[in-house]
GULO-258057 format. One record per residue (C-alpha): residue in one letter; x, y, z. Coordinates in steps of 0.25 Angstrom, whole numbers, padded with zeros to 4 digits, always signed. Example, Ala and Ser with C-alpha at 12.3 -4.5 7.8 and 13.67 -1.06 7.14 Angstrom:
A+0049-0018+0031/S+0055-0004+0029/
***
This chain:
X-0087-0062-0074/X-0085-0046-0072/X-0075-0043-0062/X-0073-0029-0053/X-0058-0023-0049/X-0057-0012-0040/X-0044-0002-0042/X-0037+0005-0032/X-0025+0013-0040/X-0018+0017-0027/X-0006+0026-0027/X+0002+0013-0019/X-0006+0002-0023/X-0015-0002-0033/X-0026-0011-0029/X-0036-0019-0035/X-0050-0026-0029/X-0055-0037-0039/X-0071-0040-0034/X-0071-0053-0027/X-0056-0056-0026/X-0051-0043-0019/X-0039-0035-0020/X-0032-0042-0031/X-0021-0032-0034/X-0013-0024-0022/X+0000-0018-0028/X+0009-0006-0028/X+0004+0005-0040/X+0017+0006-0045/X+0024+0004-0058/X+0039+0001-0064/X+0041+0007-0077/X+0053+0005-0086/X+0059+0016-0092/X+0048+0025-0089/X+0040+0015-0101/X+0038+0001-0097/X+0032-0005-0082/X+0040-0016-0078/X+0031-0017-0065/X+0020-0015-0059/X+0014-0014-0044/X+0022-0019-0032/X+0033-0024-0041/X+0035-0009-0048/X+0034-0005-0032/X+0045-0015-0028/X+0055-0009-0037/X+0052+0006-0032/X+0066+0011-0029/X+0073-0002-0035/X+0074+0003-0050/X+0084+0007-0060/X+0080+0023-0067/X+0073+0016-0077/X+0062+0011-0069/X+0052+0017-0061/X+0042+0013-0051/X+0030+0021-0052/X+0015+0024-0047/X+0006+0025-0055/X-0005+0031-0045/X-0002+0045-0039/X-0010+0054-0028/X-0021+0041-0031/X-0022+0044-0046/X-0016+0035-0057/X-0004+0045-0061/X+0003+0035-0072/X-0009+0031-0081/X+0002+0023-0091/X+0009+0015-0081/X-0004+0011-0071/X-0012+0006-0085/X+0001-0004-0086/X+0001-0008-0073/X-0015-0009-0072/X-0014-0017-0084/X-0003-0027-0077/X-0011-0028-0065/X-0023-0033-0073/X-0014-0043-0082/X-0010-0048-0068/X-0024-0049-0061/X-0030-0054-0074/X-0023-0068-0072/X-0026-0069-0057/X-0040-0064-0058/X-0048-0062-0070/X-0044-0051-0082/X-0049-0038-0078/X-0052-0032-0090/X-0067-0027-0093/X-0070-0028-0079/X-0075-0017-0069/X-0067-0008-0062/X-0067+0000-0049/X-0056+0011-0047/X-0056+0018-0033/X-0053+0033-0037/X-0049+0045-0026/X-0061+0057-0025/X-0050+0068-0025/X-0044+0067-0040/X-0049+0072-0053/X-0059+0067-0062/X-0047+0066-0072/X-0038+0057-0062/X-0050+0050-0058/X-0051+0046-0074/X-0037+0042-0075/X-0042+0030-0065/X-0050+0026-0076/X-0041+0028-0087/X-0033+0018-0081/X-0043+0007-0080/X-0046+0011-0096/X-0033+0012-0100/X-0030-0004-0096/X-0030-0018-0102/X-0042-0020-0091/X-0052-0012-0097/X-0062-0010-0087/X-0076-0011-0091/X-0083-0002-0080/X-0073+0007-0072/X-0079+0011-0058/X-0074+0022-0048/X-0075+0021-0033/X-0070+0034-0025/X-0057+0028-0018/X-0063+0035-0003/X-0076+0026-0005/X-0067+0013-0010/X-0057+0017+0003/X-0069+0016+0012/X-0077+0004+0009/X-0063-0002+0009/X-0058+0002+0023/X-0071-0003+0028/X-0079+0011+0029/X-0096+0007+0027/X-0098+0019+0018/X-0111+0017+0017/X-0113+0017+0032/X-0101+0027+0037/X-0107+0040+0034/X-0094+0048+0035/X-0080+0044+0038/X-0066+0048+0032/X-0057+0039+0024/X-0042+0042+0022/X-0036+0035+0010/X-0020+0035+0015/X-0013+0031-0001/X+0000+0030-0004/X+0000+0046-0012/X-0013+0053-0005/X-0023+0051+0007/X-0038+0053+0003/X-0048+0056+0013/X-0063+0056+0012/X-0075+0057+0019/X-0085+0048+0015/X-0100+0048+0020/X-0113+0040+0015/X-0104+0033+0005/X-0099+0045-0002/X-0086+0053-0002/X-0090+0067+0007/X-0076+0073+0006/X-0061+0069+0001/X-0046+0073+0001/X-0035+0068-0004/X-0021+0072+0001/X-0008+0070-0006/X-0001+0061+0006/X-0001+0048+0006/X+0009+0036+0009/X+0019+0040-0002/X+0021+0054+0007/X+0026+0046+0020/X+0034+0039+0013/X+0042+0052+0007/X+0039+0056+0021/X+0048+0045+0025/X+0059+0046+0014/X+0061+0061+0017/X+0062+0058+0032/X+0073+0048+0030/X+0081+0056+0021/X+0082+0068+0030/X+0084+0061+0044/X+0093+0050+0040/X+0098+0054+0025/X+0093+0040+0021/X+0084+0039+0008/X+0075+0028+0008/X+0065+0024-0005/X+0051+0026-0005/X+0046+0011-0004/X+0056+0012+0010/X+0051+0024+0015/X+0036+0016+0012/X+0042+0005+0019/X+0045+0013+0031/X+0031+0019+0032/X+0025+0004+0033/X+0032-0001+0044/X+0036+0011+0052/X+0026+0025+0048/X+0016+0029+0060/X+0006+0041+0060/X+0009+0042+0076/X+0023+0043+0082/X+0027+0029+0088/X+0028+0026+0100/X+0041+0023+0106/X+0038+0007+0106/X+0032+0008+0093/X+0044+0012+0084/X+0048+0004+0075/X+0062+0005+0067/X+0064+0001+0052/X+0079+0001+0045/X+0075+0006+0031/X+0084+0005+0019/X+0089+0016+0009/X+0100+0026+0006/X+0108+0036+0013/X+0107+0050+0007/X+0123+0053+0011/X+0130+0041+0008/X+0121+0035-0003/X+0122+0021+0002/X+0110+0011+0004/X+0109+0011+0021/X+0098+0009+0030/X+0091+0016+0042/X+0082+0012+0053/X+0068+0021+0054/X+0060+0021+0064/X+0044+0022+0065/X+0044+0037+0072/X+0054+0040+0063/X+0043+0039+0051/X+0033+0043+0057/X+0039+0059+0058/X+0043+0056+0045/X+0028+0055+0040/X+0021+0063+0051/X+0019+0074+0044/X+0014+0068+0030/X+0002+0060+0040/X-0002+0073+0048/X-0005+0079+0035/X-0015+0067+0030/X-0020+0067+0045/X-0022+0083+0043/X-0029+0081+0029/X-0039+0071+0037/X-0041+0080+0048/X-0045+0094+0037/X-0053+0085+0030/X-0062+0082+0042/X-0063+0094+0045/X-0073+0096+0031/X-0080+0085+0036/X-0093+0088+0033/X-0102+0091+0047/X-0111+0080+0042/X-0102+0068+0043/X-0092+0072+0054/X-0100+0064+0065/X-0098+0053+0055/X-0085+0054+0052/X-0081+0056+0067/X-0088+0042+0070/X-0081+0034+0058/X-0069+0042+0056/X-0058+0040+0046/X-0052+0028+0038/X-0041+0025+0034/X-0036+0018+0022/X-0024+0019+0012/X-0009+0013+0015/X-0006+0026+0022/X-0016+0020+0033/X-0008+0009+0037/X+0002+0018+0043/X+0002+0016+0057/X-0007+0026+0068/X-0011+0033+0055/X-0026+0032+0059/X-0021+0037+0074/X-0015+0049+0069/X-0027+0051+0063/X-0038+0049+0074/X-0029+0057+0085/X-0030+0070+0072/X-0045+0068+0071/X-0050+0062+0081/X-0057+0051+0072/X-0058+0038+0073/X-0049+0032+0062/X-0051+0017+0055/X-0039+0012+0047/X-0043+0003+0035/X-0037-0012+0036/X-0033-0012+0023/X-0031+0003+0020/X-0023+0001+0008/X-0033-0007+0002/X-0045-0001+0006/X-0048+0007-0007/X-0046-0005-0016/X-0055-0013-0004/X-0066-0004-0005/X-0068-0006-0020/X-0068-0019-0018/X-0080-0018-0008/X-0088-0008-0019/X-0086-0020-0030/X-0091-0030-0020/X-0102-0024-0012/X-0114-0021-0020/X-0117-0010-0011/X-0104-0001-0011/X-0104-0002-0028/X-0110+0012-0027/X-0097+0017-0025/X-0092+0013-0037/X-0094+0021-0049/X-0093+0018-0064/X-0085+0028-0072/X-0084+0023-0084/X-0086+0011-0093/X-0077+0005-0102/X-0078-0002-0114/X-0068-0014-0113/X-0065-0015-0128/X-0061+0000-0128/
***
């Protein structure tokens, strides 16, 4: 029996759907490599080890700005992730494949998506791309085939991508080069010059969890967090409390320039749609949308109404999982190449 996989190769997470079973991979996009030649890990055991290691191992990813940046290393780890999925549901070799892929890159960085795919053990049979706004829409909820125009803002861990979709296609996109990763430096530089304390980035992504809001806290809504890490003038391991208003100057400026990149693109809004896209607003999805009063922030600048997706780090992956099950929606899926799988 034929089975379908959906792919979503996030710069933070790598995802995959599996038609009838769900998401049955959700792991950090990240590799250990040995001596700059042999991966010792893969996923959330190579992100575990981030900050951990001796010179001769590195923890990289792979995935860069939304683009596969390290073809060598995510082939190994691709290949590892189907040995593993094989024994718990099925080989996936000669099966069909759908890879979400941003609008705004090149013809030749949209290929590398599909070298990768050739490149492994799996050896697709049938390749198929879906344009990642589309896949971020039907998984966040948006009827694209009723909603005639409404915005959705991808949040990722390196970019933000925002479209305008309309009658099921894709009017108008941006992508912008801040994303997660940025608060996160955002954080790390604060710390460092206020309180000449260095903390590591899986801290400082830490911090933005459990304590980043887009609107400054109230009084009775701040919450305090003793982060651990090293002091710039001594040397020593230490520890400091931080509190929520604290990060939230830290990363104010890095979220008024997405909410700004929101509010120019609406400006070109084509005269046609703006009713529409006054009615049904904007959605967001991506992990960057978890971040608290992000979506409040948003509305007070536009003046839209603003719908956060349940499960906005998933919703790409979720929305290919929609176009492989529901007949209707397999429109949005297009074939780009076919392989022979005895090549």
């Amino acid at each position: 029996m034929s089975r379908v996989y959906g792919i979503d190769m996030g710069s933070s997470t790598l995802k995959i759907y599996q038609k009838a079973r769900g998401i049955i991979y959700n792991e950090r996009d990240a590799v250990a490599v040995f001596d700059k030649k042999r991966v010792i890990a893969i996923g959330d055991e190579a992100w575990q080890m981030e900050g951990k290691t001796p010179p001769n191992i590195e923890v990289s990813y792979p995935v860069r700005s939304g683009v596969p940046a390290d073809i060598n290393n995510m082939v190994f780890q691709l290949n590892k992730i189907s040995e593993k999925l094989g024994e718990l549901h099925g080989k996936m070799n000669g099966q069909e494949f759908l890879v979400a892929i941003p609008t705004n890159i090149t013809e030749v960085e949209k290929r590398a998506y599909i070298k990768l795919l050739s490149l492994c053990d799996i050896k697709p049979g049938v390749i198929r791309v879906v344009d990642k706004p589309i896949a971020d829409a039907l998984g966040a909820g948006v009827d694209i085939h009723e909603v005639t125009g409404t915005v959705i803002v991808d949040m990722g861990a390196d970019t933000t991508e925002l479209s305008v979709l309309s009658n099921g296609g894709i009017v108008m996109s941006k992508t912008i080069s801040y994303g997660g990763r940025r608060l996160d430096e955002n954080i790390i530089a604060a710390v460092r010059k206020y309180y000449n304390f260095i903390v590591g980035p899986k801290t400082a992504e830490q911090i933005k969890v459990k304590l980043a809001s887009a609107l400054h806290p109230e009084e009775d809504d701040v919450i305090t967090l003793q982060v651990f890490g090293r002091k710039t003038i001594t040397g020593l391991p230490g520890s400091i409390p931080l509190d929520s208003v604290f990060v939230h100057l830290a990363i104010k400026d890095t979220l008024e320039l997405i909410v700004d990149s929101i509010k120019g693109m609406l400006t070109n809004v084509p005269p046609e749609i703006s009713a529409d896209v006054m009615t049904y607003g904007i959605y967001l999805s991506g992990g960057l949308s978890g971040i608290k009063d992000i979506g409040k922030m948003i509305k007070q600048v536009t003046g839209l109404p603003v719908h956060t997706a349940e499960k906005g780090s998933e919703s790409v992956v979720l929305g290919l999982g929609k176009i492989m099950e529901e007949k209707e929606l397999d429109i949005f899926a297009g074939e780009y190449m076919s392989l022979d799988i005895m090549d």
